[in-house]
N, C-alpha and C positions, 0 to 999 in steps of 0.2 A: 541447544544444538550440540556443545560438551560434553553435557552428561550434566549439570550440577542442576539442582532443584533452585526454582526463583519463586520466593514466596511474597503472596499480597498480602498487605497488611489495609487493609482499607480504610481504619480510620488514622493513618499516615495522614501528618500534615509535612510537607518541605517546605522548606522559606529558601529561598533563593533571591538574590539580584538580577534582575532581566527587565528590559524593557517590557511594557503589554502588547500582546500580541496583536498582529495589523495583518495589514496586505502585506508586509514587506515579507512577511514566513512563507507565501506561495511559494517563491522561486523554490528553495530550500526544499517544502516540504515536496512539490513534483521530483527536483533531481534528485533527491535522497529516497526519496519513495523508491524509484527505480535502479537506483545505485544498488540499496539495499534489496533489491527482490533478483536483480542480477548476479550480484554478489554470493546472496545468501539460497538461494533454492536450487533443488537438484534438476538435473537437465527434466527428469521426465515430468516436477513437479512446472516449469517452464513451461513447457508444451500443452499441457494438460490445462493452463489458464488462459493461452490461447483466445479460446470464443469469447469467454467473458472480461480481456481485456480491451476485443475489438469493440466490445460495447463502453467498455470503461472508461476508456479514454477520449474519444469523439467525445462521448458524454460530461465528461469535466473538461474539454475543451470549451465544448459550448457553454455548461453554466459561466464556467470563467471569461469567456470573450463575452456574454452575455451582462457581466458585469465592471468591464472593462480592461479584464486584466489580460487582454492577449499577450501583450509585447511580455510580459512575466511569465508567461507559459513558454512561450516561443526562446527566450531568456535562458530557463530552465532546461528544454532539450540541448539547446545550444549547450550549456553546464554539462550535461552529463557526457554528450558527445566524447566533451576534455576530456570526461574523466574514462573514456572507453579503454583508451591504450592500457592501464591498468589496471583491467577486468581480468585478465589472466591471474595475475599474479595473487588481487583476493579474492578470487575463487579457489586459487590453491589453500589460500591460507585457509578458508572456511574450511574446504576439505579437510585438508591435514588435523582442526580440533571437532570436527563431527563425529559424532558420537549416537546422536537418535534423527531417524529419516523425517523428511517431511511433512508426513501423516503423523506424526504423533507431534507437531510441535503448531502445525497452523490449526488453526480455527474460522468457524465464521461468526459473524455478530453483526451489531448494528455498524453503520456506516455512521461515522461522526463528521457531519457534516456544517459547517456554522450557518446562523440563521440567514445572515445576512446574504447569504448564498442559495439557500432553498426556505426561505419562508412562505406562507402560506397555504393552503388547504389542499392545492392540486401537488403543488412542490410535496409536500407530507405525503400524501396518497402514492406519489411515483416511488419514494424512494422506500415504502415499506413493501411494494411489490417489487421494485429491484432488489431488494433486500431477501426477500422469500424467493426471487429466483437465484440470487448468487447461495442462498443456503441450500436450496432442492441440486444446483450443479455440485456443491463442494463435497455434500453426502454422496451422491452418484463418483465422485470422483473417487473417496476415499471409501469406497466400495466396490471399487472394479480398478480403477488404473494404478491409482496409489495405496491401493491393499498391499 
């Protein structure tokens, strides 16, 4: 979003200290999910994801209360609520070091989704067709609104 190139290096190993990942990263990964798409996207890239958020979210509502984690989602709105009052301030910040527009920094791909969440054959079959509809909107998108 700078301007500075971030390069992959794929066969990167990190070693880190951290606990193994659980339930307990839901909260975290809903409020920061949102934090960071609030924070970081431009108004018309906001608007523009609109339809397939309304689908987005119901939809990982239910797989998640589905597998028991309402009060963690419900948790996590509550979370970012907090963190609303100081959406002003980094949104400025993002503005003030932006450098290239939204179209040229998002992408679409697979949805990383754990198993333990969507396993099995019908589970697979939905989400590679949500998957080919969120890539058929993002191309429409960044071929008419976010051109």
């Amino acid at each position: 979003m700078a301007g500075y190139d971030i390069r992959e290096v794929p066969d990167a190993l990190v070693y880190h200290r951290s606990r193994p990942r659980g339930t307990w990263l839901f909260y975290y990964q809903i409020r920061n999910r949102w934090h960071f798409i609030l924070k970081n996207y431009e108004w018309r890239t906001l608007i523009a994801i609109i339809p397939p958020l309304l689908v987005h979210e119901p939809l990982q509502f239910l797989v998640l209360a589905a597998k028991g984690h309402v009060m963690t989602y419900l948790k996590a709105v509550l979370g970012l609520l907090a963190m609303l009052p100081a959406l002003p301030r980094d949104r400025a910040l993002a503005r003030r070091i932006r450098r290239r527009p939204d179209r040229e920094l998002l992408v679409t791909g697979q949805l990383i989704v754990r198993d333990d969440l969507a396993s099995g054959a019908l589970a697979r079959h939905g989400k590679r067709l949500y998957e080919r509809a969120l890539s058929w909107y993002w191309r429409l998108l960044t071929r008419t609104i976010l051109a």
